[in-house]
C-alpha positions as CSV (number, residue, x, y, z in Angstrom):
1,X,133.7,310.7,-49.5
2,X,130.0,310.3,-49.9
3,X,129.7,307.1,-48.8
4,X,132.3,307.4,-46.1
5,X,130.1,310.0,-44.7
6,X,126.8,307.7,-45.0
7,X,128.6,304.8,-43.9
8,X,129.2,307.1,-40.9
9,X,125.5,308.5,-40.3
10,X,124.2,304.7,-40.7
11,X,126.6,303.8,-37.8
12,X,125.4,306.4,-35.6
13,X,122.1,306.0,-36.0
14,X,122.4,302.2,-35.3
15,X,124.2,303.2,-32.6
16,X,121.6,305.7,-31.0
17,X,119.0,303.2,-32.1
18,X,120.7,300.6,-30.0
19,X,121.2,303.2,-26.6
20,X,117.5,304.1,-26.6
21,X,116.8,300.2,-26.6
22,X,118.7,299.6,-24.1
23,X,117.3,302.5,-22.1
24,X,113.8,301.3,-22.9
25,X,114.8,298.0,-21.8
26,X,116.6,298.9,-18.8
27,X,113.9,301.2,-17.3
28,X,111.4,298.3,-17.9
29,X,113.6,295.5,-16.3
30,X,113.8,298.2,-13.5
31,X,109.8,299.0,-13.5
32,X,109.1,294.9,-13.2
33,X,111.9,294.6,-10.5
34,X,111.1,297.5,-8.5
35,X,107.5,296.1,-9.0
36,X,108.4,293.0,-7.1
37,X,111.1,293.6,-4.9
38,X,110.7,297.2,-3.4
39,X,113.6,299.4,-3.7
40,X,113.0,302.0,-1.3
41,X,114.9,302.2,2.8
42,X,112.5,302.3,5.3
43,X,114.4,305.1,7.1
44,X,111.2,306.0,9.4
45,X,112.0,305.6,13.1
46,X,109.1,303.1,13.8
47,X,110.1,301.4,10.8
48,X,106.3,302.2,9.4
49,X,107.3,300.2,5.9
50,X,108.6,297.0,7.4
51,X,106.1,294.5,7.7
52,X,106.3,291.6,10.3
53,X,107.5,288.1,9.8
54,X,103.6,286.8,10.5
55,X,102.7,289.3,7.7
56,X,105.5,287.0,5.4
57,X,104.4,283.9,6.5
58,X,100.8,284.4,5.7
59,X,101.2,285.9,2.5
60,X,103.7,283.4,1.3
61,X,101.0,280.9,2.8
62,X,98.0,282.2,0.8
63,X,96.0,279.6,-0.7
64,X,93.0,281.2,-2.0
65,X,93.0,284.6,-4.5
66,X,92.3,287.7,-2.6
67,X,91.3,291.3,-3.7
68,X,91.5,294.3,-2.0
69,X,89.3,297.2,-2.7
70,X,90.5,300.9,-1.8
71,X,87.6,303.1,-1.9
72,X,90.0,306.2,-2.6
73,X,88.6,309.2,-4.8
74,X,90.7,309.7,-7.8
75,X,92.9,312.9,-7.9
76,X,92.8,312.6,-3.6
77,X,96.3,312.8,-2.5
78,X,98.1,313.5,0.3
79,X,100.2,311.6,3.4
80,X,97.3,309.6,4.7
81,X,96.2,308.0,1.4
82,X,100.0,307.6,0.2
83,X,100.5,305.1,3.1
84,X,97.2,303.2,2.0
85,X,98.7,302.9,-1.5
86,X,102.1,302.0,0.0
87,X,100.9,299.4,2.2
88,X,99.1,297.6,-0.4
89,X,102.1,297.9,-3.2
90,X,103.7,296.2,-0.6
91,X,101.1,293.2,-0.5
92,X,101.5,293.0,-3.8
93,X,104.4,292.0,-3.4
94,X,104.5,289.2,-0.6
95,X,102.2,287.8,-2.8
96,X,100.8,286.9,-7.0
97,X,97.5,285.8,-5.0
98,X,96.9,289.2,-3.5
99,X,95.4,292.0,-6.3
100,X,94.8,295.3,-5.4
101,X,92.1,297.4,-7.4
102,X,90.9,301.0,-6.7
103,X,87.5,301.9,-6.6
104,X,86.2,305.8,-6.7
105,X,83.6,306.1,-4.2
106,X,82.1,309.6,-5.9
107,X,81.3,307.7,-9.2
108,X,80.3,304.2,-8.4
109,X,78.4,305.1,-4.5
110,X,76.7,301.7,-4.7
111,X,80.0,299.5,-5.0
112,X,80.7,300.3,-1.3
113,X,77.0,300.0,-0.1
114,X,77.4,296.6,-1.0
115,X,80.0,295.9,1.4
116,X,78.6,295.6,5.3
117,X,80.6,292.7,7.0
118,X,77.9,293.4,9.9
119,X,80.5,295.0,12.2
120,X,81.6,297.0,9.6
121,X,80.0,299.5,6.5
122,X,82.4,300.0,4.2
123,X,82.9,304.2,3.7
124,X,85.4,306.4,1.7
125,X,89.5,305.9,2.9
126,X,88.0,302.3,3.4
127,X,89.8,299.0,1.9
128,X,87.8,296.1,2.2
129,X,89.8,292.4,1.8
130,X,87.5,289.8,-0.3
131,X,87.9,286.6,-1.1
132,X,85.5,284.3,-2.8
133,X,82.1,285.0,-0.8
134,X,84.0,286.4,2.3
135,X,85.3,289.7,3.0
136,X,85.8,292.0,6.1
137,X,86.1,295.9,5.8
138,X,88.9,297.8,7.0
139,X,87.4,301.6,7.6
140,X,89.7,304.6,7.2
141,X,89.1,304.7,11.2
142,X,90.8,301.4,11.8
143,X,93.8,302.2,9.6
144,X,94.6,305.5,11.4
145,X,94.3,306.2,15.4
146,X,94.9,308.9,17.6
147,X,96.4,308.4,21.3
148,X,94.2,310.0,23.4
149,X,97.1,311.9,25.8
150,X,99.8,312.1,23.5
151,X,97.8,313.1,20.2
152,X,100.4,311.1,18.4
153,X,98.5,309.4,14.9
154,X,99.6,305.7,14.2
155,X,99.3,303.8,11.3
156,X,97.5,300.3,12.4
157,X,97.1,298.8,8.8
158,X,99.4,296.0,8.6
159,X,97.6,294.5,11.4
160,X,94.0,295.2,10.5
161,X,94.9,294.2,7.0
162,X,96.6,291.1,7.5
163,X,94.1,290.1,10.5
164,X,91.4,290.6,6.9
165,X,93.0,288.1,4.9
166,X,93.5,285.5,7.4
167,X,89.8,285.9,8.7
168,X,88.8,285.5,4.8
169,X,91.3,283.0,4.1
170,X,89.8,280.9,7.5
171,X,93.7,281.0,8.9
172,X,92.4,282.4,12.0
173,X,91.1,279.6,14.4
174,X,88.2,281.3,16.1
175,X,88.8,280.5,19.5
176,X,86.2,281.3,21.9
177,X,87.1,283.4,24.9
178,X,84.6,283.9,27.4
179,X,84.4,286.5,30.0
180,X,82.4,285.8,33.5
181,X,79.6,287.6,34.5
182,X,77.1,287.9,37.6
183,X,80.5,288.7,40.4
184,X,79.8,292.2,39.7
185,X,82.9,291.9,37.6
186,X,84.6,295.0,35.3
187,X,83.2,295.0,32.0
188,X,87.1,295.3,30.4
189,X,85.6,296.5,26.8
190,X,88.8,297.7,25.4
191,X,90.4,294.1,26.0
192,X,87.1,292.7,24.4
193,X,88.3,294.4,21.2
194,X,91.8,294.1,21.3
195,X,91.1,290.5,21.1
196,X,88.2,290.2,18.7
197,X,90.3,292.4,16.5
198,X,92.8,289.2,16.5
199,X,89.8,286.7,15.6
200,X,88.6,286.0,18.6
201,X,85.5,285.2,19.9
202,X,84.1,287.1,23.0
203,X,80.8,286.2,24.7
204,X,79.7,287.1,28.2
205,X,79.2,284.0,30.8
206,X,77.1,283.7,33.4
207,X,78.6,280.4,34.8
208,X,75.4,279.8,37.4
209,X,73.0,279.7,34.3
210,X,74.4,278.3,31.6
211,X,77.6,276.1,33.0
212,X,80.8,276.4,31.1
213,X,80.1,276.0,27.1
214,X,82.4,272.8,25.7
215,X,83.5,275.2,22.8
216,X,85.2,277.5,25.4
217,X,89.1,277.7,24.6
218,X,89.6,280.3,27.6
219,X,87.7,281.6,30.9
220,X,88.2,285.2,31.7
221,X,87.2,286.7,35.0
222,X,88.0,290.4,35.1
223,X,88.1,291.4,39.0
224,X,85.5,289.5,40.6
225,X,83.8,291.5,43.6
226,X,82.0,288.6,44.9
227,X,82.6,285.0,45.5
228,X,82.2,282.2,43.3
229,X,79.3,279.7,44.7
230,X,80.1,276.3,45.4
231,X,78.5,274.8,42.0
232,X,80.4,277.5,40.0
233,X,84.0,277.1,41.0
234,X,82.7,272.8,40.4
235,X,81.7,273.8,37.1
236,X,85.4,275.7,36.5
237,X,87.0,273.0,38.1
238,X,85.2,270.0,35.7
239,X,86.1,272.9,32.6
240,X,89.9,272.9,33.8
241,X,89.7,268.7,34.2
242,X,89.1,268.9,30.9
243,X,92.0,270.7,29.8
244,X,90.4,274.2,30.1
245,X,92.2,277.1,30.6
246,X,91.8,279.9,33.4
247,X,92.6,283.7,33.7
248,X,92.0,285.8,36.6
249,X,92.7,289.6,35.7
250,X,93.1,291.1,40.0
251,X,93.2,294.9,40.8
252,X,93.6,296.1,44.4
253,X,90.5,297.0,46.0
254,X,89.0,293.3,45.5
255,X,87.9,291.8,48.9
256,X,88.9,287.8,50.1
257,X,86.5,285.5,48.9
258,X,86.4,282.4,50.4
259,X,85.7,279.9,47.2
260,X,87.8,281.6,44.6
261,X,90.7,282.1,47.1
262,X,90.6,278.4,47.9
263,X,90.7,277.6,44.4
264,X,93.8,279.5,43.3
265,X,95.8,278.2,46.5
266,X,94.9,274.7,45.1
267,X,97.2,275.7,41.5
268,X,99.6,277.0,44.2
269,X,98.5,281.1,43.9
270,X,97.6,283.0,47.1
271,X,95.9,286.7,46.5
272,X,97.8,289.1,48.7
273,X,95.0,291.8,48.5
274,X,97.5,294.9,48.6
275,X,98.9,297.9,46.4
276,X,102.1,297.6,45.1
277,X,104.4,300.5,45.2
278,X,107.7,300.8,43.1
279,X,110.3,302.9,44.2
280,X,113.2,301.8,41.9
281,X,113.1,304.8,39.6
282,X,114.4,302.9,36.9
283,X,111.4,300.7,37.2
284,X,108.6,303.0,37.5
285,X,107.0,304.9,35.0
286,X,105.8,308.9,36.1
287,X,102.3,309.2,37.0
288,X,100.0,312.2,36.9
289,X,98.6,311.1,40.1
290,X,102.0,311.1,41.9
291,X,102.2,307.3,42.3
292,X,104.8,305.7,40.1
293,X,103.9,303.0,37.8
294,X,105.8,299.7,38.1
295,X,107.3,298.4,35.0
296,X,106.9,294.3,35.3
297,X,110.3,292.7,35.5
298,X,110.2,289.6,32.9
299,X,110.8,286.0,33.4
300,X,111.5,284.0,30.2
301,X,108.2,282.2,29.6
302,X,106.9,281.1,25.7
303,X,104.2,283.9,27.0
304,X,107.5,286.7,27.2
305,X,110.1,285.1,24.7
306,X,109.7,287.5,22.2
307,X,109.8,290.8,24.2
308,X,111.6,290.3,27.3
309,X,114.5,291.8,25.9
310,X,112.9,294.6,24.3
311,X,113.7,298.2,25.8
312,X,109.8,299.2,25.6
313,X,108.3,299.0,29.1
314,X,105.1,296.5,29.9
315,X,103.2,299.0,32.4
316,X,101.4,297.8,35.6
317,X,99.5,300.0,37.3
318,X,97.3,299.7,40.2
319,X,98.6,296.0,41.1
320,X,98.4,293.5,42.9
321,X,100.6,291.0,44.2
322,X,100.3,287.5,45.2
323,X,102.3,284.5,46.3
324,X,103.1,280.9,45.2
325,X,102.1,278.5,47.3
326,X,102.3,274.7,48.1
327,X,100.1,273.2,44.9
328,X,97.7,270.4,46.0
329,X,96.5,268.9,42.3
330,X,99.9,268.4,40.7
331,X,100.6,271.3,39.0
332,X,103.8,273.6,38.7
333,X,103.9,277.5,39.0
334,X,106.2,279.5,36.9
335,X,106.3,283.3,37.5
336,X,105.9,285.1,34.7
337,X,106.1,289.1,36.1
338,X,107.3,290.4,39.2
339,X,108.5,294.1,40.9
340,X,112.3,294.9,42.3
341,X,113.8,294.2,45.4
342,X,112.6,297.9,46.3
343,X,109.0,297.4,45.6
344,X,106.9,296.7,49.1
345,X,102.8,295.7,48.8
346,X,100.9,298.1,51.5
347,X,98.8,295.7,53.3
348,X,95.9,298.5,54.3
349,X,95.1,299.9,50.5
350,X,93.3,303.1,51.9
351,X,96.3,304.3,53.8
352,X,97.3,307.6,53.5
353,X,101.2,306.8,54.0
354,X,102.6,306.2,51.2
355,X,105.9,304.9,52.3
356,X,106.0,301.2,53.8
357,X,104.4,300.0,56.9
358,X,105.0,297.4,59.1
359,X,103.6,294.2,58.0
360,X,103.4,295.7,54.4
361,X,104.7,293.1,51.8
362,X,108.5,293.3,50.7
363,X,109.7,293.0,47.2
364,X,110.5,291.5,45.0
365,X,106.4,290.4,44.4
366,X,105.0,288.8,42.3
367,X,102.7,290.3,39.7
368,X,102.0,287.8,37.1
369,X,102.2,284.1,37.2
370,X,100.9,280.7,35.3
371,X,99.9,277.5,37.0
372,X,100.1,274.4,34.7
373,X,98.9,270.7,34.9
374,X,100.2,268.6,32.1
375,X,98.9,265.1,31.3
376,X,96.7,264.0,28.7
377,X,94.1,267.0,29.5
378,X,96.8,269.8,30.5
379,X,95.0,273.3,31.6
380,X,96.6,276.4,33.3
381,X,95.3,279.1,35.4
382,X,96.6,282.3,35.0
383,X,96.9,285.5,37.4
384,X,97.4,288.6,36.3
385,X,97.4,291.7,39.5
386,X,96.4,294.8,37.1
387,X,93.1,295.4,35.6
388,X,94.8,298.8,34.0
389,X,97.7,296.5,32.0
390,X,94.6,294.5,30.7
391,X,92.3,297.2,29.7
392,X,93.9,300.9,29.3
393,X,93.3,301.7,25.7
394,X,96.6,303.9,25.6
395,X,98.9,301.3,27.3
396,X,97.5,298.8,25.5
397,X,97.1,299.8,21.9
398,X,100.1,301.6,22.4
399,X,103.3,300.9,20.2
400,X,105.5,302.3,22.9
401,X,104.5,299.8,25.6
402,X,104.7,295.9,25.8
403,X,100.8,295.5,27.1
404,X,99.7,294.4,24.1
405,X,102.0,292.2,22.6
406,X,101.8,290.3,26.0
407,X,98.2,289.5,26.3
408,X,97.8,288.7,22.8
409,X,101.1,286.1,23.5
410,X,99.0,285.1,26.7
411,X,96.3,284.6,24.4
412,X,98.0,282.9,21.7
413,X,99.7,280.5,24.4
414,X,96.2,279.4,26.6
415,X,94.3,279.0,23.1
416,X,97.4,277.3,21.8
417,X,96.1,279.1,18.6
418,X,99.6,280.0,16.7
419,X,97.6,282.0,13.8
420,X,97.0,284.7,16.3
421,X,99.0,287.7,15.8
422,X,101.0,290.6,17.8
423,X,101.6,293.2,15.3
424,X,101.3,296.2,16.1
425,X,100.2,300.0,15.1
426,X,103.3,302.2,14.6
427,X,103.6,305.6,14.8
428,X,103.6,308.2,11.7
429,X,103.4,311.8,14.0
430,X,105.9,313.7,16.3
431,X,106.5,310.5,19.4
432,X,106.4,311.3,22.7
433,X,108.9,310.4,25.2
434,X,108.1,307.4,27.9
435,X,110.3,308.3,30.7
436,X,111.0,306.4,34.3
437,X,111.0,308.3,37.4
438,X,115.1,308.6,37.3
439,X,115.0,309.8,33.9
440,X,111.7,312.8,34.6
441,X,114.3,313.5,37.7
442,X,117.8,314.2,35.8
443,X,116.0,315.5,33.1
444,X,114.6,318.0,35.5
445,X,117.9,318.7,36.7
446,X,119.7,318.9,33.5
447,X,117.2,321.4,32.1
448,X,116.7,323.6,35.5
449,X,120.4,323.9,36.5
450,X,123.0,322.6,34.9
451,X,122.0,324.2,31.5
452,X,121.5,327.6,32.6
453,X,124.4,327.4,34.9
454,X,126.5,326.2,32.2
455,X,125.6,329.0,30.1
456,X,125.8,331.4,33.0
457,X,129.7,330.3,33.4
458,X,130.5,330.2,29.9
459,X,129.2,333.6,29.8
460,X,131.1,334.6,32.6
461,X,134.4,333.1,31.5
462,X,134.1,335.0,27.5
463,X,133.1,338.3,29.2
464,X,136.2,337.9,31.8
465,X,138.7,337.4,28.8
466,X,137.3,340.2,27.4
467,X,137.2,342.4,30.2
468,X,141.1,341.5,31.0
469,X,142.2,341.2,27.9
């Protein structure tokens, strides 16, 4: 009986020996798994967790080891600094190249003094990105941003990060943009760093000093109030000879000019000088100033591929519209934006009618469009007819809008620099609605009358079946 009964107490105790193990080895198969192939459902609305597939691509790419440094106090918690944490478990991830380590700013103050990429000091929240002798900060500012109007707080990490590593891996290119001075142009500051965000280059250009640089990918001129003189549109026109490439950003309220205009007739563009009014309420935006915003009806283009079919509006306001013209150098116009059929461009900009005049433009227009030469130099010249679309920090940092995923395609397409990147910030507070016209009108309606008269009658019919009951 004895030995039945230790016989019986060896068995279970092998056998309870053998669940723990299992246990044991189960939750650690399941630590190293979950540690390298994330477990959890992004169930957040602007899918804050997902990262893009240019994220992937450079992470599976990386070449080099790369360390990030979170300069995050230890015991801090809290929403903010569990996204940090989050985003880089999930770098972790994409990548064996890619270590993360976490650096308390209270106890070791002089690790982040060390760390100035000369744009950048590197601050509490920050994460700063290093590889060998390079590295670029990423301040606790960058990460999170506020819209101005809406209040809403976005999460802009996955591209400030990712833009890090490429810029300290030397995957982004570099290309030189510069912008045109001395026209009494608009100094578009928010574009400026949209783009070097992206790896750009930005310099200021004065074409009547200096010429046209030969490292010079891309020209910008940013509404142009006076003419170009006649040694400056030669200098632009030996730049686009030599496969140069050419964007004019128009607003209404520009006058002719005599060199320029002849310039853009000869790629086939003709500046209309108007204001372009919308009145399809499906294709207008609300305005606090009473005028709607067009929305920019897409044509497919390489520069539109990826978001002309996306429900999220790209925004023109204040534009312009011109025509396309008979070309006189060989090259071929493609529209890339344009209004409705209702749409009409009033002629005198400083009329106080609002509706259309005679000899006032009728829609559809043209709002955006790309003039190319191919050959063994190819250039293009681009026109784009809103200064607004180009430069309003809330349209175009905004995650609700197509603005900036446009230019920075426009970009990436004149440059022909692939590395560049459109990813962008995604919101982590209450989101705001971005309504047409239409939609502000039967939402008015909705709200004003038919749910209180619905209620009204409903209230009407229950006290009439009680009344006659």
């Amino acid at each position: 009986m004895k030995k039945i009964k230790l016989k019986m107490s060896i068995t279970a105790a092998l056998i309870t020996a053998v669940v723990l193990t299992c246990v044991i080895l189960l939750n650690a198969s399941v630590a190293i798994f979950a540690d390298k192939f994330p477990l959890k459902i992004d169930l957040t609305s602007d899918k804050v967790f997902e990262f893009s597939e240019q994220t992937k691509d450079v992470m599976k790419n990386l070449d080099s080891d790369v360390t990030a440094y979170a300069l995050i106090p230890d015991g801090v918690s809290g929403e903010y600094i569990d996204y940090i944490n989050e985003y880089l478990d999930k770098y972790k991830v994409l990548s064996d190249r890619f270590k993360v380590e976490y650096i308390d700013p209270y106890e070791n103050p002089g690790f982040m003094n060390n760390y100035n990429d000369g744009e950048q000091q590197a601050g509490i929240g920050s994460v700063i990105i290093e590889s060998g002798d390079d590295f670029k900060v990423v301040t606790f500012e960058q990460i999170y941003t506020s819209n101005t109007y809406t209040q809403a707080v976005q999460i802009d990490m996955e591209r400030k990060v990712t833009n890090a590593v490429m810029s300290v891996t030397g995957a982004l290119s570099g290309a030189k943009i510069y912008f045109t001075a001395g026209h009494g142009e608009y100094n578009v500051q928010n574009l400026k760093t949209l783009l070097n965000d992206e790896g750009y280059i930005c310099e200021d250009l004065t074409i009547s000093v200096t010429g046209i640089p030969e490292d010079a990918n891309i020209v910008i001129s940013a509404v142009p109030m006076t003419d170009f003189t006649a040694e400056e549109r030669d200098s632009l026109d030996s730049f686009m000879d030599n496969g140069g490439r050419f964007l004019l950003i128009a607003s209404p309220g520009m006058q002719p000019m005599e060199k320029l205009d002849g310039y853009l007739e000869e790629w086939g563009l003709k500046l209309n000088y108007d204001y372009v009014i919308e009145t399809d309420e499906n294709s207008a935006l609300s305005s606090g100033y009473g005028i709607p915003i067009p929305v920019a009806q897409m044509y497919k283009h390489t520069t539109t591929e990826k978001i002309v079919d996306s429900p999220a509006p790209l925004a023109m306001p204040d534009s312009m519209s011109f025509s396309v013209v008979k070309t006189s150098n060989s090259s071929s116009v493609t529209k890339l934006l344009h209004t409705t059929e209702k749409s009409y461009g009033k002629k005198n900009i400083n009329s106080t009618v609002l509706e259309k005049e005679e000899g006032d433009y009728s829609g559809p227009l043209c709002i955006g469009a790309i003039s190319e030469r191919m050959g063994d130099e190819s250039s293009a010249l681009m026109v784009i007819g809103s200064l607004s679309a180009f430069e309003v920090q809330q349209v175009i940092n905004e995650g609700a809008y197509l603005n900036g995923d446009f230019i920075l395609n426009s970009m990436s397409y004149l440059s022909g620099n692939s590395a560049s990147s459109a990813i962008r910030a995604k919101k982590i507070s209450a989101e705001t609605m971005t309504m047409t016209e239409n939609q502000v009108i039967i939402s008015q309606r909705l709200l004003q009358w038919v749910l209180p008269l619905s209620i009204i009658l409903i209230g009407l019919i229950v006290w009439l079946r009680r009344r006659y009951k």
